[in-house]
N, C-alpha and C positions, 0 to 999 in steps of 0.2 A: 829836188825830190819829186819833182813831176812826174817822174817816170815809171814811177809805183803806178800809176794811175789806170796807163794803158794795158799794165800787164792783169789788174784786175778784172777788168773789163775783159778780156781775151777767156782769162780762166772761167767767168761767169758762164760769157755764151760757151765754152768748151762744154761745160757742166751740164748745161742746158739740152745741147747736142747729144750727147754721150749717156743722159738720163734715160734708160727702159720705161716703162710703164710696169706697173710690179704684175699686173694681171698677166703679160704677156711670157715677165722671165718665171713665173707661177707656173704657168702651160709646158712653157720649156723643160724647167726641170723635173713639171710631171711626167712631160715625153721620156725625158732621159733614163727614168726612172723605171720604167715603162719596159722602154729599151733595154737595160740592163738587167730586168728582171727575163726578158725574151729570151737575151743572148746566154741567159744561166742556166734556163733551162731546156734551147735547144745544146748546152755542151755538154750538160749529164745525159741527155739524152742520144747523144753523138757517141759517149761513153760506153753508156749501157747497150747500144748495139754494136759497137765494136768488141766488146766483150763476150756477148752474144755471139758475134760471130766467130772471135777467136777460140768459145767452147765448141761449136760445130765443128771448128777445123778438127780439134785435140780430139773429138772422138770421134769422127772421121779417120785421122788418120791412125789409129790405134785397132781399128775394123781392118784384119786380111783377107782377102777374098778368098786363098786357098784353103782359109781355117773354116767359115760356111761349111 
């Protein structure tokens, strides 16, 4: 039953290795957050001019020059 031993010992330092500091995954998922709140609202914002531009189009093309 020795052999529990080594495997302890592995998982420990594994633990150890693999442990963040919370301040830092703190930061992180501020960034993320961050981040996603950016990408929300450059895409309504991506939205709202392509809309924009697809109403220029619509009455653009609804204007005939020979009716002037």
């Amino acid at each position: 039953m020795g052999t529990d031993c080594p495997d302890k010992t592995d998982n420990h330092i594994l633990d150890e290795k693999s442990a963040a500091p919370v301040g830092a995954i703190d930061q992180v998922l501020a960034m993320l957050g961050d981040l996603s709140d950016r990408m929300n609202r450059m895409e309504v914002a991506r939205k709202e001019q392509s809309e924009r531009t697809k109403r220029g189009h619509r009455s653009q093309s609804s204007v005939r020059p020979w009716e002037l």
